[in-house]
C-alpha positions in Angstrom: -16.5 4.8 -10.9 -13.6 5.1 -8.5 -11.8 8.4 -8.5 -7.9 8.0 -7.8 -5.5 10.7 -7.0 -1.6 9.6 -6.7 0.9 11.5 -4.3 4.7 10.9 -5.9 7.3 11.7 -3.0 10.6 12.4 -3.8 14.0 13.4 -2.0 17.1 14.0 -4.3 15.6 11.0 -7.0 16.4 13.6 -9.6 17.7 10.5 -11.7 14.6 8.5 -10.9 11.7 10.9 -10.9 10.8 11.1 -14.5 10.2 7.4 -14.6 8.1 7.9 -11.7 5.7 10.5 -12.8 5.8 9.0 -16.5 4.4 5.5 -15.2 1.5 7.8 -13.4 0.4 9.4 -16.3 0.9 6.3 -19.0 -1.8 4.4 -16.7 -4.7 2.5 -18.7 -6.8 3.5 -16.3 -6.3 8.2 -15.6 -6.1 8.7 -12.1 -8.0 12.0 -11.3 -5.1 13.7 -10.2 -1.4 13.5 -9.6 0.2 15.3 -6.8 4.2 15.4 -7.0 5.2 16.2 -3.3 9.0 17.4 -3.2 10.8 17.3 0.2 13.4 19.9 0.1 15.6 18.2 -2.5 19.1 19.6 -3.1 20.0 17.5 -6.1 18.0 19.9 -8.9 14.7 17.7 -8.9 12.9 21.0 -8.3 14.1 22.5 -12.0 13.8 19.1 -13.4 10.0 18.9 -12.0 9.4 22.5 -12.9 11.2 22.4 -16.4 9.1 19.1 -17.4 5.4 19.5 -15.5 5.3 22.4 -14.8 2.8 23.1 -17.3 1.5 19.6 -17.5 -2.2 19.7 -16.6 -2.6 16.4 -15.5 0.5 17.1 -12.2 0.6 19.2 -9.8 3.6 20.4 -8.2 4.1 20.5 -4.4 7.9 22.2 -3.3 8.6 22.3 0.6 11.6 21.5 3.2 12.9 19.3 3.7 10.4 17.5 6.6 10.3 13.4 6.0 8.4 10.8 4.2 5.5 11.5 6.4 5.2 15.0 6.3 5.2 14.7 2.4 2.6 12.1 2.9 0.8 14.7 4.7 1.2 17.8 2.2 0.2 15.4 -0.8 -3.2 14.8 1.5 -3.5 18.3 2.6 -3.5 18.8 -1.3 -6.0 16.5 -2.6 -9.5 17.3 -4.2 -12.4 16.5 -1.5 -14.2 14.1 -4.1 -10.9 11.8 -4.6 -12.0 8.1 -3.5 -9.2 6.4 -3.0 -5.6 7.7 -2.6 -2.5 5.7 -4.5 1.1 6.2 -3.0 4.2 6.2 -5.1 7.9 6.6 -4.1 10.0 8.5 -6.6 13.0 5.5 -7.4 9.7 3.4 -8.1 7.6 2.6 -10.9 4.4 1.2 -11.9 3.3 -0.6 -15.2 0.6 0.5 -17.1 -2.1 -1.9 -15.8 -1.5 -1.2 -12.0 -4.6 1.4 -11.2 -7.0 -0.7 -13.7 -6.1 -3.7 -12.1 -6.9 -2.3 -8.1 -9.1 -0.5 -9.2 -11.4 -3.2 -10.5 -11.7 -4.2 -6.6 -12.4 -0.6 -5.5 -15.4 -0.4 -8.4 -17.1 -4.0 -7.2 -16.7 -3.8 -3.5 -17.3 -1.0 -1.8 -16.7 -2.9 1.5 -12.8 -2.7 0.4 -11.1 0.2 2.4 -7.7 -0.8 1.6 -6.1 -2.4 -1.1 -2.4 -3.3 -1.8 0.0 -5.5 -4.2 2.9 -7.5 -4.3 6.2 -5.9 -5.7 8.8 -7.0 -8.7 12.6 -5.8 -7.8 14.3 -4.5 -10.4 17.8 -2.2 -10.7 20.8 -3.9 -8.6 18.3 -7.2 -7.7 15.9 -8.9 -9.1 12.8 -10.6 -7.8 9.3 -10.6 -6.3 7.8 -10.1 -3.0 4.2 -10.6 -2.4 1.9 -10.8 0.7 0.3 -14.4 -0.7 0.8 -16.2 -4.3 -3.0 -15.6 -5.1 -5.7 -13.0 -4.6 -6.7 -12.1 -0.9 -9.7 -11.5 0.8 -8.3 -10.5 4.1 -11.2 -9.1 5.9 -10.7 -7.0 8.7 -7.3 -7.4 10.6 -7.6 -5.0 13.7 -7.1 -7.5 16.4 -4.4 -9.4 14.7 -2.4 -5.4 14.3 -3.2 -4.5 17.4 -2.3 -7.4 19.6 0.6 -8.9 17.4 1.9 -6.1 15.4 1.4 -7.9 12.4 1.8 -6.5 8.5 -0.9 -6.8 6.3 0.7 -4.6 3.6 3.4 -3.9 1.5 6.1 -1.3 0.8 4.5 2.4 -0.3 4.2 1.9 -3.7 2.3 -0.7 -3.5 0.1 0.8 -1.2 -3.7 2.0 -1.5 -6.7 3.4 0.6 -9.8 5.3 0.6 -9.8 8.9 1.7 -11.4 8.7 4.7 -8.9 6.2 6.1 -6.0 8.3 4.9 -6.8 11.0 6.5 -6.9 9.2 10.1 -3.4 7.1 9.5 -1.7 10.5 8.6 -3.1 12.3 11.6 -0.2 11.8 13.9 1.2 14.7 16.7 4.5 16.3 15.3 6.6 13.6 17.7 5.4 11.0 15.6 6.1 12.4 12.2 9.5 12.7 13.5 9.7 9.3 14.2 8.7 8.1 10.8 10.8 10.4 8.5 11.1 6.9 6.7 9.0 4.1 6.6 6.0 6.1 6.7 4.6 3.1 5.0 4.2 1.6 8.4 1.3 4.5 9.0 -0.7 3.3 6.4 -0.4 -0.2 7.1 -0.7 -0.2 11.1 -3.3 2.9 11.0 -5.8 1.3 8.2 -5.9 -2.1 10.3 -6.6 -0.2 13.5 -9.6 1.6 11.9 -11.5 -0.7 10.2 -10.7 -0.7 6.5 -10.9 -4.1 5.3 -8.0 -5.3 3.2 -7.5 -7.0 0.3 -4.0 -8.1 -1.7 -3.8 -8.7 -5.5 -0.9 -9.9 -7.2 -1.1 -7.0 -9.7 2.5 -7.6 -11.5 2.7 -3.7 -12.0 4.9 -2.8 -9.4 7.9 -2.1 -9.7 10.6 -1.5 -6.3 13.6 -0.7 -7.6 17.0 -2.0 -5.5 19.6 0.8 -5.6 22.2 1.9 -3.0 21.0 0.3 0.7 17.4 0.6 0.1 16.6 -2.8 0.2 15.2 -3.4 3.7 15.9 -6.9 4.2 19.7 -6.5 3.8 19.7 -4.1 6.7 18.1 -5.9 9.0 19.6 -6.8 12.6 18.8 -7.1 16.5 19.4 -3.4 17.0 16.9 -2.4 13.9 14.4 -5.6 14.3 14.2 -4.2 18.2 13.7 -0.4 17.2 11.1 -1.3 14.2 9.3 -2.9 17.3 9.4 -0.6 19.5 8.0 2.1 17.5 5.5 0.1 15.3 3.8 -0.8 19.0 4.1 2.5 20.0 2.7 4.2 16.3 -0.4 1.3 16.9 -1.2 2.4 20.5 -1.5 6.1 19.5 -4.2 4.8 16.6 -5.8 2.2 19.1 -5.9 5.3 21.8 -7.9 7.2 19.4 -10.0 4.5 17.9 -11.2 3.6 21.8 -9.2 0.1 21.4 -7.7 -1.8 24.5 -7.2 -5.1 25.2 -10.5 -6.1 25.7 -10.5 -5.9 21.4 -9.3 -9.6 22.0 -12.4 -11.1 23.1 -13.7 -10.1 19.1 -10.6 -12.4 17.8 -13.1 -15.2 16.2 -15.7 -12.8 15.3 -12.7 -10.9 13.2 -11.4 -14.4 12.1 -14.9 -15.4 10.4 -14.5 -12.0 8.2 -11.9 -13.6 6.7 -13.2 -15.6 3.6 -10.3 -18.1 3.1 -7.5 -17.8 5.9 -4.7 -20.0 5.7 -3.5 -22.3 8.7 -0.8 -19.6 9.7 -3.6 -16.9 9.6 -5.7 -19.5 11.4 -3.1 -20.4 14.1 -2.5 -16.8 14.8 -6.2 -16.0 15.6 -5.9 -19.3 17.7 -3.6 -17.5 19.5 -5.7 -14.2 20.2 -8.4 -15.8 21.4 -6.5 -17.9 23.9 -4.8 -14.4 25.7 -8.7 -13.2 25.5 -9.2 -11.9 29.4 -12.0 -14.8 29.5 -12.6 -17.6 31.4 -10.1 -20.7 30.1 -13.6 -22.8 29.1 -14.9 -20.0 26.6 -11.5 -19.4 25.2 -11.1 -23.2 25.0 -14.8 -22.7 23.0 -13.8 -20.1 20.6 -10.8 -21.8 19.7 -12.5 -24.9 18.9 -15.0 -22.7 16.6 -12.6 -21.1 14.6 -10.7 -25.2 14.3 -14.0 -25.9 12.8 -14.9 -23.1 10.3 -11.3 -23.8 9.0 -12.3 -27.5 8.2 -15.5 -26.8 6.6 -14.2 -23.7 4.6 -11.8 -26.7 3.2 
């Protein structure tokens, strides 16, 4: 059975933390361990970690300074027991329902193919609502090309987020520029890095996840040219570090159809976008024009 260790990062959520750690450890299904990663907080979370799991021996305690999303990421990973399967991320002003690790876990247990595997999200504290990558379970197959050409998401925010070890361990080996880079949003690691190496993906609607709304944290109400242009710009510049050490270039188009047919049951945007990879393929027009019209095809008779 699959063995799941959770890293809980928090940075002054002395208010939210509890809730946090409480929803880790009421889970249906036990993760094998639960690593607490503290960034330097100044807000007391430290005595209130200390004071309440201290002792507890299912959490372990992680104090540093105060370094960024990522570099918590990184301690949590540093951390983790060498016979953890799969590695479950959770952000401290979050919270998951009971069900959440049965639920992915199921799809870790009967496909061993599955290298990453994430959910859609229910807003809760100053908004309300529910954000989720499709409105059905996912196959997505492997989604390299797509990442690496298009710097497109196949994710979801952290705490919806989950991956085998092995996979963990390249997205979060970045040189100390990067890290700096992603002091937030380190999300973007996991998604973009997991693509890029080969872990094939799959979404569930799980219903367990809670994102709460507080303050300014909801993304999409700070979004603009300036922050739209800058997500960009790093997101293709995060992606070519991972492609550099993968061995990827641009040749990794001319595999667009054979990535497409991974995918069990695309949609038409999925299938337009692969339309699109094959035709900037450095091929001749005629076999691009070929490869199009094969992936038009599988599309019909997949319907």
């Amino acid at each position: 059975m699959t063995r799941f260790a959770v890293i809980i990062t928090n940075y002054n959520y002395a208010r939210f933390i509890t809730e946090a750690v409480d929803g880790a450890l009421a889970q249906s299904r036990r993760p094998a361990s639960i690593l607490v990663v503290d960034d330097g907080s100044t807000d007391g979370s430290q005595a209130l970690l200390a004071e309440r799991y201290g002792h507890h021996p299912g959490v372990r305690l992680l104090f540093g300074e105060n370094r960024g999303q990522l570099a918590a990421f990184q301690r949590g990973l540093a951390a983790l027991d060498t016979d953890t399967d799969v590695v479950c991320f959770l952000d401290a002003d979050d919270r998951w329902q009971p069900h959440y690790l049965e639920k992915i876990g199921s799809i870790y247990d009967q496909r061993k193919d599955i290298g990453f595997v994430f959910s859609d999200i229910l807003l809760f504290g100053n908004e309300d609502g529910h954000i989720g990558f499709s409105n059905k379970e996912l196959d997505l197959g492997y989604t390299a090309v797509s990442t690496y050409a298009l710097t497109h998401w196949y994710g979801a925010p952290t705490s919806a987020l989950s991956l085998r070890l092995r996979y963990a361990h390249l997205c979060l080996d970045v040189p100390p520029e990067t890290s700096e880079i992603w002091r937030l949003s380190a999300d973007n690691c996991l998604v973009f890095g997991a693509s890029i190496f080969g872990a094939r993906k799959y979404f569930v609607p799980t219903g367990e996840v809670g994102y709460r709304v507080h303050g300014e944290n909801g993304w999409w109400g700070r979004q603009n040219r300036t922050t739209v242009f800058l997500g960009l710009l790093h997101s293709r510049g995060l992606i070519a570090h991972y492609a550099r050490k993968a061995g990827i270039d641009d040749s990794i188009l001319e595999l667009a159809k054979l990535e497409y047919r991974t995918k069990p049951d695309p949609d038409w945007s999925e299938t337009r976008r692969y339309i699109a990879l094959c035709w900037r393929a450095r091929l001749p027009w005629w076999k691009r024009l070929e490869r199009i019209i094969s992936i038009v095809r599988s599309r019909k008779r997949s319907n």
